[in-house]
C-alpha positions in Angstrom: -81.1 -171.1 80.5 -80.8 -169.1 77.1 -77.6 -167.3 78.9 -76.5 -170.8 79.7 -76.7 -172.2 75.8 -74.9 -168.6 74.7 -71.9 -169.3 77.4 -72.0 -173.1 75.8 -71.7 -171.8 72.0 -68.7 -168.9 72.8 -66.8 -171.2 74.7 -67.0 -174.2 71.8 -65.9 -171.6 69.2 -63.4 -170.1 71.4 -61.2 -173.1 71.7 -57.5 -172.6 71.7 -57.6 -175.4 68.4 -59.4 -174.8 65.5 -60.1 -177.7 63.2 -61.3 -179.2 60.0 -61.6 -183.1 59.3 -57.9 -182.7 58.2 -56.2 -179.6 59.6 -56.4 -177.9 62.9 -54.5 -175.0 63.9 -53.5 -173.3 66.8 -51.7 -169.6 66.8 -49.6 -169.2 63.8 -49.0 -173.0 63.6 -51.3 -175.3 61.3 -50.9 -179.1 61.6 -52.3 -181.0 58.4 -53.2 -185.1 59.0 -55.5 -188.0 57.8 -53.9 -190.4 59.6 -51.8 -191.5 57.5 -49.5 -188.6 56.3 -49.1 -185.2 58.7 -47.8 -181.7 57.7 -46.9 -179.2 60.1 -46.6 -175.2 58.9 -46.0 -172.5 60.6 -46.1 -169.0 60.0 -43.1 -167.1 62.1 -41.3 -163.5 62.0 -42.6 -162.7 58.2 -41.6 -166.3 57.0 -44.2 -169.2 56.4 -42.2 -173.0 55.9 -43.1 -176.4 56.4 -41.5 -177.9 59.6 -42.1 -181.5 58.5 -43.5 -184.3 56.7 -44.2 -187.5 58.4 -45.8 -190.9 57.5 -47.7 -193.0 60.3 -45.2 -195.3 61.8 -41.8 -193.8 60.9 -39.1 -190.6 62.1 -38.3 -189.6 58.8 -38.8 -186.0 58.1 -39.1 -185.9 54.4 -38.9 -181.4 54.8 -35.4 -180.6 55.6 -35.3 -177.2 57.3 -34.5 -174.3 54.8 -37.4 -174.3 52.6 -39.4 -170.9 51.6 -42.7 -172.7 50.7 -42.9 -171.1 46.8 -41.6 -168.5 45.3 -42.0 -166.3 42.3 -41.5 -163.4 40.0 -43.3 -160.0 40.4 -42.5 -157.9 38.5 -39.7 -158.8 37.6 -38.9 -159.1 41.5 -38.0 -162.2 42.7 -40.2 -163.2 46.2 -40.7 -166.6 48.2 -42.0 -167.8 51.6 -39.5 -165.4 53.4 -39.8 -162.4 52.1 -42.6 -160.8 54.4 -45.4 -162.2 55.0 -48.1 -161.6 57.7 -50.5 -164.4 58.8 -54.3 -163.2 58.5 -56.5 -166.6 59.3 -56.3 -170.3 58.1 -59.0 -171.3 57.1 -61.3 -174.7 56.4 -61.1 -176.2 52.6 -62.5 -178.3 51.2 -63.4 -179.8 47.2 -66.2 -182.3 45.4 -63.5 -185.2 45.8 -63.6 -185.6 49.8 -60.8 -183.3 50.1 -60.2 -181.5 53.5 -57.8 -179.2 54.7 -56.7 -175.4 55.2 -56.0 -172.4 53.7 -53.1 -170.1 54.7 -54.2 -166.3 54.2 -51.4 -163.8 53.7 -51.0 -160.4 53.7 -47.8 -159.0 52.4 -45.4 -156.3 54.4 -43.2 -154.1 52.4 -42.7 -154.3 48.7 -46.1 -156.9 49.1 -47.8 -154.7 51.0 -50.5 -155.0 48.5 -50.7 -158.6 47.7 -52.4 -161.5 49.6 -51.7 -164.6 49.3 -54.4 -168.0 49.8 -52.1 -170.8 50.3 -54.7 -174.2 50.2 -53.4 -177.6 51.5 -55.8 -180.9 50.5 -55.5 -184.2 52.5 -57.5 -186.9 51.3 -58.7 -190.2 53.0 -56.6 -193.4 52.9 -54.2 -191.3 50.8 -51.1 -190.5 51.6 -51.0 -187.2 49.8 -51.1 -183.7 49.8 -52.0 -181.2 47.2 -51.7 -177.5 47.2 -52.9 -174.3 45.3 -52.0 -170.6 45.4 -54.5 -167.9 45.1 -53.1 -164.3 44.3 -55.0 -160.9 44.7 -53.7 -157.9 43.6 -55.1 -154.3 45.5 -51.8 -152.5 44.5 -53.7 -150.0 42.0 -52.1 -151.4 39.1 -51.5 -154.5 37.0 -48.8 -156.6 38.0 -47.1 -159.4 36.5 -46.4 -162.9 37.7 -43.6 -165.2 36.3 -41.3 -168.6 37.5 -43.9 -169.2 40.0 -43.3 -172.5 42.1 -46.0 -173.0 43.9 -44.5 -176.3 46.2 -40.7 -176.0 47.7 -39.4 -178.5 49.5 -35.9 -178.6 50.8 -35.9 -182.9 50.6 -34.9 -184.7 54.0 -32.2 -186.6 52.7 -30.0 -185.3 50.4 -29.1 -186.2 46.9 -26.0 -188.0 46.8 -27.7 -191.1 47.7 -30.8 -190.1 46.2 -32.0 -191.2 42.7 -34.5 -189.1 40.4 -37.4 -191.3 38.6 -39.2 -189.7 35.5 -40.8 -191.2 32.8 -42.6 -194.1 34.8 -39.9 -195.2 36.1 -37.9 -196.0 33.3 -35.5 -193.1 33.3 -33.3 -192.3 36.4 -31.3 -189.3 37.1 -27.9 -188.5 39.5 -27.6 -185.0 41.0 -29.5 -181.9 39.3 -32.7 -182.5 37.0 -35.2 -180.1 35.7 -38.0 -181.5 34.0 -40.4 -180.5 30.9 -43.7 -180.9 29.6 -43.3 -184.8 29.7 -42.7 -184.9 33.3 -46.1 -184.9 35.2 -44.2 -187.3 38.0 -41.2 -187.3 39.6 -40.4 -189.7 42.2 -37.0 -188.3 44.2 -36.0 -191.8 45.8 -33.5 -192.5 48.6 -31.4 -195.5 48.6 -29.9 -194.8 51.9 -33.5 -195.1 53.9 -35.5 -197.0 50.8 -38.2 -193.9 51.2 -38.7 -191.3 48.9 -41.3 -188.5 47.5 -43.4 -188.2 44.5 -43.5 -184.6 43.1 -46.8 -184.5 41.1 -47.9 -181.6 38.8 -51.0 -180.8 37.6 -50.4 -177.5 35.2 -51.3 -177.7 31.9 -49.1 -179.1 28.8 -45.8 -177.2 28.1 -46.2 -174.9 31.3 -45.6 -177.7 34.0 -42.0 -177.9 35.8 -40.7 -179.8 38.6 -36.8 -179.7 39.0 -34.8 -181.1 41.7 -31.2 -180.4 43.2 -30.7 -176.8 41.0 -30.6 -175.7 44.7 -28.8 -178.0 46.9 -31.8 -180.9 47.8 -34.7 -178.6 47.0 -37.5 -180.0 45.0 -39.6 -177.1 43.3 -42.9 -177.7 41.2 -45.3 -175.4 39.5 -45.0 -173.3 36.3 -42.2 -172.8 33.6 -39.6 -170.4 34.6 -38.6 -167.3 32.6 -35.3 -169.6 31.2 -37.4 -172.0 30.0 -38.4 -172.7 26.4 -42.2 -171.8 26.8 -42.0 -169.4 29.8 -45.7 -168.9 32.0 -46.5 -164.8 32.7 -49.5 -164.2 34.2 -51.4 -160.3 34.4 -53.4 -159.5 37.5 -55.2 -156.3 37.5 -55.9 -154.2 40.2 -58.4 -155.6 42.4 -58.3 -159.3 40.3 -57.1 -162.6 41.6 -55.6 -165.6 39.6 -55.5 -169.5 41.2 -52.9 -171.8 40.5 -52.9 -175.0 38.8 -52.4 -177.7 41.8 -49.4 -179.8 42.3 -48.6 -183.0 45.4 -46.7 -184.7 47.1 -46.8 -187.8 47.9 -44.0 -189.5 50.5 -43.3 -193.5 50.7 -41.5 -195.9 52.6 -39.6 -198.7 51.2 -39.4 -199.1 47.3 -42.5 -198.7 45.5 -40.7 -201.0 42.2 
């Protein structure tokens, strides 16, 4: 009998899915869903990326293919989503606001050989949105420094020439290229042609926040200030430190939300 319960208890935590009340994964793939939005990211040959991002009910993949996740500085080093990067674990995660999800652990090859990476994704319920957080540790033996960090890249599903950019509550639109300051928390990126769109959210602190769209052809970035910008963020990790992210979302619609 007691060999009977131990067989019972391997195979239940040896399933080929591994879930959380809002992510389960499977290999190097991790599939993020409340029921009402679903993101699917995968972690392939060095590269992570977001394969798409789906609303109950409809086709549209709001993630064109192309995106590198995030992407920053190190010193003085520019690094992203593609640039090496083995999958350890996912994760469960969790917060105090009934947020549930998964966290992407990576381990960086080459040049990152001594940096990991925790990559958290929150779904909430009834919500149609997803926010994300990126955890660096350092074990290089010395300090390094972070700068132009973006810690959400999406290369947008539609593409900007019949696309509108809304900042400012709405009451200020924008054709083509934007990149946003301190005042812009919220950007929606809004398609006329399929009456859908995304809201880009950012939750950094005061003059440090950016979202820009379109500086890259139909990518949407958000995180911190870049080195070009008037108050640029730099962050020092010493050897054996981490440093967590502020969080940004996305939200995706359908149909006008004015």
């Amino acid at each position: 009998m007691k060999n009977g319960i131990l067989l019972l208890l391997f195979l239940c935590n040896c399933n080929y899915v591994y879930s959380q009340k809002f992510g389960s994964w499977k290999g190097n793939q991790l599939t993020l869903s409340n029921g009402l939005v679903t993101r699917e990211i995968t972690v392939d040959n060095g590269k992570i990326f977001t394969g798409s991002i789906k609303l109950k009910g409809s086709d549209l993949n709001f993630a064109g293919s192309g995106s590198n996740e995030f992407s920053f500085l190190l010193n003085g080093k520019q690094y992203n989503g593609a640039s090496g990067w083995r999958l350890h674990s996912f994760t469960g995660a969790s917060d105090d606001h009934q947020g549930s999800g998964a966290t992407v652990n990576l381990e960086g090859t080459g040049a990152l050989q001594d940096i990991v990476l925790a990559v958290t994704y929150l779904l909430y319920p009834d919500l149609p949105v997803i926010r994300k957080q990126i955890k660096i540790s350092n074990r290089s033996g010395r300090e390094v420094m972070i700068e132009s960090l973006d810690i959400e890249k999406i290369q947008v599903g539609y593409t900007f020439e019949s696309s509108v950019g809304d900042t400012g509550d709405g009451r200020n639109k924008h054709l083509s290229t934007y990149i946003g300051n301190w005042d812009d928390p919220v950007m929606a990126i809004h398609s006329q042609a399929y009456q859908a769109g995304l809201i880009l959210g950012n939750e950094s602190p005061g003059v440090l926040k950016r979202i820009d769209y379109n500086v890259t052809k139909d990518l949407a970035n958000i995180g911190l200030t870049h080195t070009t910008d008037m108050y640029p963020f730099r962050k020092y990790i010493r050897h054996g430190d981490s440093w967590t992210s502020p969080r940004v979302f996305v939200l995706p619609y359908l149909h006008s939300p004015g």
